[in-house]
C-alpha positions as CSV (number, residue, x, y, z in Angstrom):
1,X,-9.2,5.8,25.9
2,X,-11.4,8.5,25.9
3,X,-8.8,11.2,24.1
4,X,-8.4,12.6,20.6
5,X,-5.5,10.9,18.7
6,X,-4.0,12.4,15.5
7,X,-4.2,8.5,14.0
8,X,-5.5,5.6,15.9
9,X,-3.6,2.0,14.4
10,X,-5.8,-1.7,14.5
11,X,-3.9,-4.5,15.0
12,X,-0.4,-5.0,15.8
13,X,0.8,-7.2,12.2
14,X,3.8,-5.7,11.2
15,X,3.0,-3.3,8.9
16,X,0.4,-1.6,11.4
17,X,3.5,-1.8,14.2
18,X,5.9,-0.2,11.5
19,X,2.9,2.9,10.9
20,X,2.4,3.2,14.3
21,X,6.4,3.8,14.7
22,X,6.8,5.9,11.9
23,X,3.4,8.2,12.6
24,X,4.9,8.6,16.1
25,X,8.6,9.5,15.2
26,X,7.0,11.9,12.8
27,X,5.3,13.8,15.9
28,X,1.8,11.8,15.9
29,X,-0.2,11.0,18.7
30,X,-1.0,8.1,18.2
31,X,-3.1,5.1,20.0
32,X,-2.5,1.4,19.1
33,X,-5.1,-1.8,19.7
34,X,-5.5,-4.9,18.9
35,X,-8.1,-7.3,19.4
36,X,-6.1,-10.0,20.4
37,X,-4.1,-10.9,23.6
38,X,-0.7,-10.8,22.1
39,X,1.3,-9.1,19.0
40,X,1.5,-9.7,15.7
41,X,-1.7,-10.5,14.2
42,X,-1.7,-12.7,11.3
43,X,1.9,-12.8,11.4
44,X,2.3,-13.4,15.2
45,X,5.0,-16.5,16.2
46,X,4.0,-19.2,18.2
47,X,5.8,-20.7,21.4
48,X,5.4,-23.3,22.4
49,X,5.4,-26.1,20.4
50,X,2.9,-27.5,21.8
51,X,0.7,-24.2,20.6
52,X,1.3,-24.4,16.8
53,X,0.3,-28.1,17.2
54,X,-3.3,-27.2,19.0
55,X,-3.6,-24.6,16.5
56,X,-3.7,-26.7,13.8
57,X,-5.7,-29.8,15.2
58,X,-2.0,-32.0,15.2
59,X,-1.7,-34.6,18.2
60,X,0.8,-33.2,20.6
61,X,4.4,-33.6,19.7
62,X,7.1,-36.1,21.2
63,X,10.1,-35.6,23.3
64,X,12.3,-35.7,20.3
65,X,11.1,-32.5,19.0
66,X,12.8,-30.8,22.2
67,X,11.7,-28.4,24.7
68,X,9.0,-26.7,23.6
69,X,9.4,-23.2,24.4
70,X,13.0,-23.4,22.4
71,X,10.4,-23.2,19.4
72,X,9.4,-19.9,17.8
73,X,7.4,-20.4,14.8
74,X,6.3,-17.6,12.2
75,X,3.1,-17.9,11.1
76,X,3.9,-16.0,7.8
77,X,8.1,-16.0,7.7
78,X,9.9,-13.3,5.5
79,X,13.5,-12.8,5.3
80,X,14.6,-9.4,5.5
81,X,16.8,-7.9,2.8
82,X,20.4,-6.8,4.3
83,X,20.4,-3.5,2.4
84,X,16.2,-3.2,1.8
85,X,13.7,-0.9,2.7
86,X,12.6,-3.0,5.9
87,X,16.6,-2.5,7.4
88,X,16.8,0.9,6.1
89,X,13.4,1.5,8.5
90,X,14.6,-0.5,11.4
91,X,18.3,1.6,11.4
92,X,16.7,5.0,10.8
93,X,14.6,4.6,13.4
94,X,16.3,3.1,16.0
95,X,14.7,-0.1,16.3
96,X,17.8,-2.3,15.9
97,X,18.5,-1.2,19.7
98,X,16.0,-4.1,20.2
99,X,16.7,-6.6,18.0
100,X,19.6,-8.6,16.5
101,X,19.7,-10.2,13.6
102,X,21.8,-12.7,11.6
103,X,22.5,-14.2,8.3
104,X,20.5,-16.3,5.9
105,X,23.2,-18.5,4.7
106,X,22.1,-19.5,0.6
107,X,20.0,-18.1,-1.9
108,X,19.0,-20.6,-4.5
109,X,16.8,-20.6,-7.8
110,X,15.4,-24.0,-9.2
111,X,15.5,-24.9,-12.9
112,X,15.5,-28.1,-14.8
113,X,14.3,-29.8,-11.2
114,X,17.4,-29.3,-9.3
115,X,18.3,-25.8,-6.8
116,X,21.2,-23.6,-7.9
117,X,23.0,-20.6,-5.9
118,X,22.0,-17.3,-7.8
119,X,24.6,-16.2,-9.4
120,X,25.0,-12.3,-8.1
121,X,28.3,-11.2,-9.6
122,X,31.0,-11.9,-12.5
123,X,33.1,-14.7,-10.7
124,X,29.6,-16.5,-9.3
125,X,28.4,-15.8,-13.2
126,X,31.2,-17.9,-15.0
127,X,30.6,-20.8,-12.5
128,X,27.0,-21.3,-12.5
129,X,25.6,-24.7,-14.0
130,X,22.1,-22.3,-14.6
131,X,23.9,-21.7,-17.8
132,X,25.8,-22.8,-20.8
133,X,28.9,-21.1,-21.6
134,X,28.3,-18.4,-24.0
135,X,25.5,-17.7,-21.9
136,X,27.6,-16.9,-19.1
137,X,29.6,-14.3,-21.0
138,X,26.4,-12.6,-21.6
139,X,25.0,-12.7,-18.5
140,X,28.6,-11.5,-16.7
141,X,28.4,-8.7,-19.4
142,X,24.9,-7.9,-18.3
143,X,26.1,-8.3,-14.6
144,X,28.7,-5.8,-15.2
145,X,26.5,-3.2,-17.1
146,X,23.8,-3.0,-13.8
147,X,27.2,-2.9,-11.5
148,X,28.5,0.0,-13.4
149,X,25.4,1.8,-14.1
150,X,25.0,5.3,-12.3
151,X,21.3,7.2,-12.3
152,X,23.0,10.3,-12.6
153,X,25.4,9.6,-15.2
154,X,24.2,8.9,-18.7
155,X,27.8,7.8,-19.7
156,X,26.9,4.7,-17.9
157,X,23.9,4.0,-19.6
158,X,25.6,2.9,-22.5
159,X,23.1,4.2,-25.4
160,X,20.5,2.7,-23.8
161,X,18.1,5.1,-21.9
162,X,16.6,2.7,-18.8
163,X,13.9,5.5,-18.2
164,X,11.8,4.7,-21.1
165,X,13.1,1.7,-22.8
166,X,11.6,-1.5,-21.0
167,X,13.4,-4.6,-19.6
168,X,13.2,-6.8,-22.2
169,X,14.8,-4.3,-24.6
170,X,17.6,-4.4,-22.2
171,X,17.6,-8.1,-22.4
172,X,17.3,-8.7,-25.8
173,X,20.6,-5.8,-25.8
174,X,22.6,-8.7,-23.9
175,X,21.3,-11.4,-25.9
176,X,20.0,-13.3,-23.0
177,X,17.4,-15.9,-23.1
178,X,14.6,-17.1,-21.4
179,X,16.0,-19.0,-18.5
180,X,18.3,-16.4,-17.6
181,X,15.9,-13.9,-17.7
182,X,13.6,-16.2,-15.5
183,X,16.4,-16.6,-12.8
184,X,17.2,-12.8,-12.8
185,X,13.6,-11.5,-12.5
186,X,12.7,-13.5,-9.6
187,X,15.4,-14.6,-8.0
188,X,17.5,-11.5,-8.0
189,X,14.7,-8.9,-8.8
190,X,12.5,-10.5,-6.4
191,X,9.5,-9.7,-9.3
192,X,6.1,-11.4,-8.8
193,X,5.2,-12.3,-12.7
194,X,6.2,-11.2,-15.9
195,X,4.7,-7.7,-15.8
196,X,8.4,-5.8,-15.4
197,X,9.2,-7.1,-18.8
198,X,7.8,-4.3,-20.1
199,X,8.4,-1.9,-17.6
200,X,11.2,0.3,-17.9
201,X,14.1,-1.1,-17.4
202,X,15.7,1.2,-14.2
203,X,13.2,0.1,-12.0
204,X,14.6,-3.6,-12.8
205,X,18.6,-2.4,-12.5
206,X,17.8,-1.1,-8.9
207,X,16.2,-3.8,-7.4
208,X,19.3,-5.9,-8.3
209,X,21.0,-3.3,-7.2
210,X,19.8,-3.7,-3.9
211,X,20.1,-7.5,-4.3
212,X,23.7,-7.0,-5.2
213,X,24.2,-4.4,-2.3
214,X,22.7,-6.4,0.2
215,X,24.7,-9.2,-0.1
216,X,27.5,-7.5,-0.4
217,X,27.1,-6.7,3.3
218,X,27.0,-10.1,4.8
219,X,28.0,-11.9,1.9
220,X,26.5,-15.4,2.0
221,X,22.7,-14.3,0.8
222,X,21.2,-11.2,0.6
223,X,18.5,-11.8,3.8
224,X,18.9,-11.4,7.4
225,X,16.6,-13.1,9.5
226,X,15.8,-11.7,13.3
227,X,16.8,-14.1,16.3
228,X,13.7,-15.5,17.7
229,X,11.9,-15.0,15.3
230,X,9.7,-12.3,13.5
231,X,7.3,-11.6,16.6
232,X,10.7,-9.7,17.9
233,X,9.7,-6.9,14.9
234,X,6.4,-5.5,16.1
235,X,7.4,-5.5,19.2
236,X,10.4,-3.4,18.7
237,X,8.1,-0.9,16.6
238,X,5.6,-1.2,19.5
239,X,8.6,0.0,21.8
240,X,9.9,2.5,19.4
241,X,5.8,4.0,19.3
242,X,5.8,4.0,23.5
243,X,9.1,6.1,23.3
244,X,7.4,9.1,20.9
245,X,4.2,8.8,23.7
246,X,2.0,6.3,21.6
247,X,-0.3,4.6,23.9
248,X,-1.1,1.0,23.2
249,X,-3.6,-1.7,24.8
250,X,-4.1,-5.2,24.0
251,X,-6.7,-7.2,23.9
252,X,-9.4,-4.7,23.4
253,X,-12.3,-5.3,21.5
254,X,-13.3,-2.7,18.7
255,X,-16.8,-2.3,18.2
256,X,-17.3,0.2,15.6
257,X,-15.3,3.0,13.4
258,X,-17.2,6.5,14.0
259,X,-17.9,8.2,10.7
260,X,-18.4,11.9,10.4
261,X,-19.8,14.3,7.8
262,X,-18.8,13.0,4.6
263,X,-18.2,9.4,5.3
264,X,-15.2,10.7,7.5
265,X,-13.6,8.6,10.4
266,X,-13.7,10.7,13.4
267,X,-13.1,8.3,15.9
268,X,-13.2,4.3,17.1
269,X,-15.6,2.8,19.9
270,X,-14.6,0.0,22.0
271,X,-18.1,-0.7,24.3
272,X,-19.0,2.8,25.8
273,X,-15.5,4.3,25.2
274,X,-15.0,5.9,22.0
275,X,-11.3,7.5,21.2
276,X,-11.8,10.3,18.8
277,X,-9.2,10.5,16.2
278,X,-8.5,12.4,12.5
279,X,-7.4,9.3,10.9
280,X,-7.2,5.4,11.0
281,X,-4.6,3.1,10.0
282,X,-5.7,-1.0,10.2
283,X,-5.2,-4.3,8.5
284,X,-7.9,-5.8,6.4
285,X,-10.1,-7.9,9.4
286,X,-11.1,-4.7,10.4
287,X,-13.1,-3.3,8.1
288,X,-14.7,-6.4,6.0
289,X,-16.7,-4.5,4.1
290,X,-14.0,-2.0,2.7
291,X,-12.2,-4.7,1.1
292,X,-11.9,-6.8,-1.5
293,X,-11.0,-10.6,-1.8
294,X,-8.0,-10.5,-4.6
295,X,-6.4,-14.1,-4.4
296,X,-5.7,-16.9,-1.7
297,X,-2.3,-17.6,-0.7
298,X,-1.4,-21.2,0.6
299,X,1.5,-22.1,3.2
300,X,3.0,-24.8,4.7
301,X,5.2,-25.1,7.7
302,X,7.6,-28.0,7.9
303,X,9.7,-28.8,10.7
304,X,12.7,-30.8,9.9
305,X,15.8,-32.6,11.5
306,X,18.0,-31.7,8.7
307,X,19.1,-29.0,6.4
308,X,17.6,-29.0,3.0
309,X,19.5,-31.5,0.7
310,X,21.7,-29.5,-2.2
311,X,22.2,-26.4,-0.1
312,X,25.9,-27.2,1.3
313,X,24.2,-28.4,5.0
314,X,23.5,-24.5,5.0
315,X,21.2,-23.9,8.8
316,X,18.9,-21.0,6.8
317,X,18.3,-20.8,3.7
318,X,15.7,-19.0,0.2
319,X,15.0,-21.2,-2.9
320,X,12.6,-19.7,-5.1
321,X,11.0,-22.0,-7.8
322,X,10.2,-19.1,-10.7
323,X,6.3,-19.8,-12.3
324,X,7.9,-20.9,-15.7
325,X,9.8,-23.9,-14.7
326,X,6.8,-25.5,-13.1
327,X,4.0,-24.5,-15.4
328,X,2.2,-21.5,-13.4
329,X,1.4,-18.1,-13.5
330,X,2.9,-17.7,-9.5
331,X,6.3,-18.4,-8.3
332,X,6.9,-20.7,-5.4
333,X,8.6,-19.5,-2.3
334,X,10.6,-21.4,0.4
335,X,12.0,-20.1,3.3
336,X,14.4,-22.1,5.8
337,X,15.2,-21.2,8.9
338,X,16.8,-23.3,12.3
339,X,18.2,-23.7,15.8
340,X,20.8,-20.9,15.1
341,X,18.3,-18.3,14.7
342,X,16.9,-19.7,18.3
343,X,13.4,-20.5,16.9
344,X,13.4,-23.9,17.3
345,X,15.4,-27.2,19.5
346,X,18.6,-27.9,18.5
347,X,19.1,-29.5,15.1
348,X,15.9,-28.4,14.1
349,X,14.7,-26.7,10.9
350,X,11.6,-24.9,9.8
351,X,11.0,-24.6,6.4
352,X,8.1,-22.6,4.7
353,X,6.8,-23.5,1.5
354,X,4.3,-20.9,-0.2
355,X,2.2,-19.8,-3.3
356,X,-0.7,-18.1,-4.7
357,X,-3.4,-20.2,-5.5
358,X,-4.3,-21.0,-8.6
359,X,-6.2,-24.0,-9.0
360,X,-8.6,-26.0,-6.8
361,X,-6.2,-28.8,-5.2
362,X,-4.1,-26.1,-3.4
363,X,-1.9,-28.9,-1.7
364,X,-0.5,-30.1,-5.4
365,X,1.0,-26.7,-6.3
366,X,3.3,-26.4,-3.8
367,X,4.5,-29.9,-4.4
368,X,7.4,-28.8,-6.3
369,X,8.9,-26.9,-3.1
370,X,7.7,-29.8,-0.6
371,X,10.1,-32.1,-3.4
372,X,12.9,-30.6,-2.1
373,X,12.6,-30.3,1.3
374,X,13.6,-34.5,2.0
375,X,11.6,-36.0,4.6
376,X,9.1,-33.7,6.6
377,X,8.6,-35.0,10.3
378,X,5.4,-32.9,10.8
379,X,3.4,-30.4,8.7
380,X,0.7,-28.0,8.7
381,X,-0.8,-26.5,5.8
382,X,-3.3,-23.5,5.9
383,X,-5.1,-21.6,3.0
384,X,-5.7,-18.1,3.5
385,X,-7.5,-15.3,1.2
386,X,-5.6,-11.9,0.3
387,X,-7.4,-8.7,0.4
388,X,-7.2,-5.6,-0.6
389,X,-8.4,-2.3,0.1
390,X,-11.2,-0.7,-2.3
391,X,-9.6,2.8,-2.3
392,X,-7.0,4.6,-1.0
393,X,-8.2,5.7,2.2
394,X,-8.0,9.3,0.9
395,X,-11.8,10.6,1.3
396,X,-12.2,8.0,4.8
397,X,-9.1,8.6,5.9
398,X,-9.4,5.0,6.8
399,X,-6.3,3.5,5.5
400,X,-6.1,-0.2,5.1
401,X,-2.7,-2.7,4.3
402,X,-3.4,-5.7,2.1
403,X,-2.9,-8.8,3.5
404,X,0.5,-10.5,3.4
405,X,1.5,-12.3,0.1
406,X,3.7,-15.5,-0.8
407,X,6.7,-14.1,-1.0
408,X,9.1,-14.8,1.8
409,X,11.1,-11.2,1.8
410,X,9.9,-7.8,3.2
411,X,10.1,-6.0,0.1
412,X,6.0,-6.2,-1.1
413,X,5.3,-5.6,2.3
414,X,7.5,-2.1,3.1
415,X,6.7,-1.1,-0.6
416,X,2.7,-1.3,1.0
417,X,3.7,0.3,4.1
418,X,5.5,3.7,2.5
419,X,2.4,3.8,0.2
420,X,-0.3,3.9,2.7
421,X,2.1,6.4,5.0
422,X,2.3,8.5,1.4
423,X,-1.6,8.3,1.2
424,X,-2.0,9.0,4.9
425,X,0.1,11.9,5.7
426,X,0.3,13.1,2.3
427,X,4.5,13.4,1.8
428,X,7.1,10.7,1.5
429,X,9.1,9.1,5.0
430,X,12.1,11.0,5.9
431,X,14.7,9.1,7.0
432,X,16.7,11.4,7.8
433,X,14.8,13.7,10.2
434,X,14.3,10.4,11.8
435,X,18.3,9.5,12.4
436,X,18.6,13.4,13.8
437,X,15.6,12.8,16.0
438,X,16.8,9.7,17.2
439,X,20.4,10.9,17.8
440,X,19.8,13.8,19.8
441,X,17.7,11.2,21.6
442,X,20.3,9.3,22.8
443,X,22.8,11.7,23.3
């Protein structure tokens, strides 16, 4: 350990294993710890069975839950988008060598209390029961404008300029109303709150863009969803690191980040060994006093023996419950997943239900999700706080990922990773050096 590194990563959640594979493809020496005995961090999976239930205090489960190392449960599940920034990462950088994925099978929305496909193109448009039928004109008119719209040509634009007019302008152009614009801001635009409304508007049109392109690839949902579970991503990073001579250890204590002149890190101690280094990258547990408690997010695990009712008996599946038709100022996220994706026995399902806070009876906000789920054989609910960092990590060169939020795609969580590489190293990810890199690798 005792070596100079050009960036030293803490802890091996994902979005320290996805730095610590794109600092090394980019020619960084890089050393990687963690604390704990095994990957993942707060996002880790847990086999066996018999684990999650210790972990959460639950007596041990029965025979009819199956073997229990056929289970592989995420702690924090997301599902990956098929054409996002996440996939884009894993193919330019090789790390699909490593994994395989598959399919999420439905994409839903919830409105008036019952779950609804989201509607993604013309035909899917003129048969939804989200809308009335002059509102379905609109919104395939609408559907059609984002399809045919080109950055690069204004002729496409259709008068309107996207740059500097915001979203609801563009809205209000298509005369749609409220519960449409609910459904397409975050169930296809995968938005948060209400902010975007007035952003501009092109930063809308691409992300269903990328919604639209995604699932044009696979064509049932947008998401793909790794086989045996998440825990296969950081370890695929991890490899991906070891291949461009990172070093990484496990379950290594860290005792102290070494400041320089100037509040500067210059290196990290672990007992009497301290790696020097120019720059460290870590998640929030690390340094406690460099961040700052923002919200709490609460999630609930369900295991099942049946797919969720109203979903066509689909084996994996995203509803998302937007803040408006429930009352709140947060949108509530489930996440499905089963024995096809080999994470748990067969004819098993576990769902993930999952908000931010907002009041102080956590349990009773996610009701609306755990509604729809039909009968839960076994739960466990856990509460945990979201931080961020105070600063960018420009004068410390520390920099520090925010925790992960309630969302159950990738799409927060690569937007934090390229901005902390940006901060970090100062230019944007090439993706392309990386694919020449890589293929010269292999050839």
């Amino acid at each position: 350990m005792d070596e100079e590194y050009d960036a030293i990563v803490l802890g091996t959640g994902l979005k320290e294993c996805i730095l610590s594979g794109m600092l090394s493809v980019s020619g960084k020496k890089v050393l990687h710890i963690d604390r704990n005995k095994y990957y993942g961090g707060e996002s880790a999976s847990i086999t066996p069975l018999e684990e999650l239930f210790a972990k959460f205090n639950a007596p041990a489960p029965d025979e009819t839950y199956g073997r229990g190392r056929d289970w592989n449960v995420d702690l924090i599940p997301k599902l990956l988008m098929a054409n996002g920034l996440l996939v884009k990462l894993l193919i330019h950088t090789g790390v699909t060598r490593y994994l395989e994925f598959k399919s999420v099978e439905g994409s839903y929305v919830y409105k008036g209390g019952k779950i609804s496909k989201v509607p993604v193109d013309q035909k899917e448009a003129l048969a939804s029961d989200l809308m009335g039928m002059f509102e379905k004109r609109r919104f395939r008119n609408f559907l059609i404008y984002v399809q045919d719209f080109q950055e690069d040509d204004a002729k496409t634009w259709k008068d309107f300029d996207p740059s500097t007019a915001n979203m609801q302008s563009l809205y209000d152009k298509f005369g749609l109303d409220k519960n449409t614009q609910d459904f397409t801001g975050h169930a296809l635009a995968l938005y948060l709150n209400d902010n975007y409304l007035q952003q501009p508007a092109i930063q809308t049109i691409r992300r269903i863009k990328l919604y639209s392109d995604s699932l044009a690839r696979y064509g049932k949902s947008p998401y793909l969803y790794p086989m045996y579970g998440l825990g296969e991503l950081p370890q695929g990073f991890a490899r991906l690191s070891a291949i461009y001579g990172g070093t990484y250890m496990l379950d290594k204590p860290i005792d102290e980040i070494v400041l320089g002149e100037g509040g500067k890190v210059v290196g990290v101690r672990s007992g009497n060994e301290i790696a020097k280094c120019k720059q460290v990258y870590c998640d929030p547990s690390y340094v406690p006093d460099r961040v700052r408690k923002k919200a709490q997010v609460i999630r609930c695990i369900c295991l099942l023996d049946h797919p969720i009712p109203n979903t066509k008996d689909a084996l994996s599946t995203q509803i998302i419950i937007p803040q408006k038709q429930v009352g709140r100022n947060s949108d509530i996220y489930i996440s499905v997943v089963s024995y096809t994706h080999q994470v748990a026995a067969k004819g098993w399902f576990i769902a993930m239900v999952s908000t931010t806070v907002e009041t102080n009876d956590p349990e009773s906000e996610i009701k609306p999700g755990l509604d729809l789920l039909g009968p839960i054989r076994q739960k466990f609910v856990s509460v945990s706080d979201y931080y961020e960092p105070l600063d960018d990590g420009t004068q410390s060169q520390i920099f520090i990922s925010e925790s992960y939020d309630a969302t159950t795609h990738f799409e927060t969580t690569c937007l934090d990773v390229i901005k902390i590489y940006k901060f970090g190293t100062g230019e944007e990810f090439d993706f392309s050096k990386v694919k020449v890199e890589l293929g010269e690798e292999e050839q």
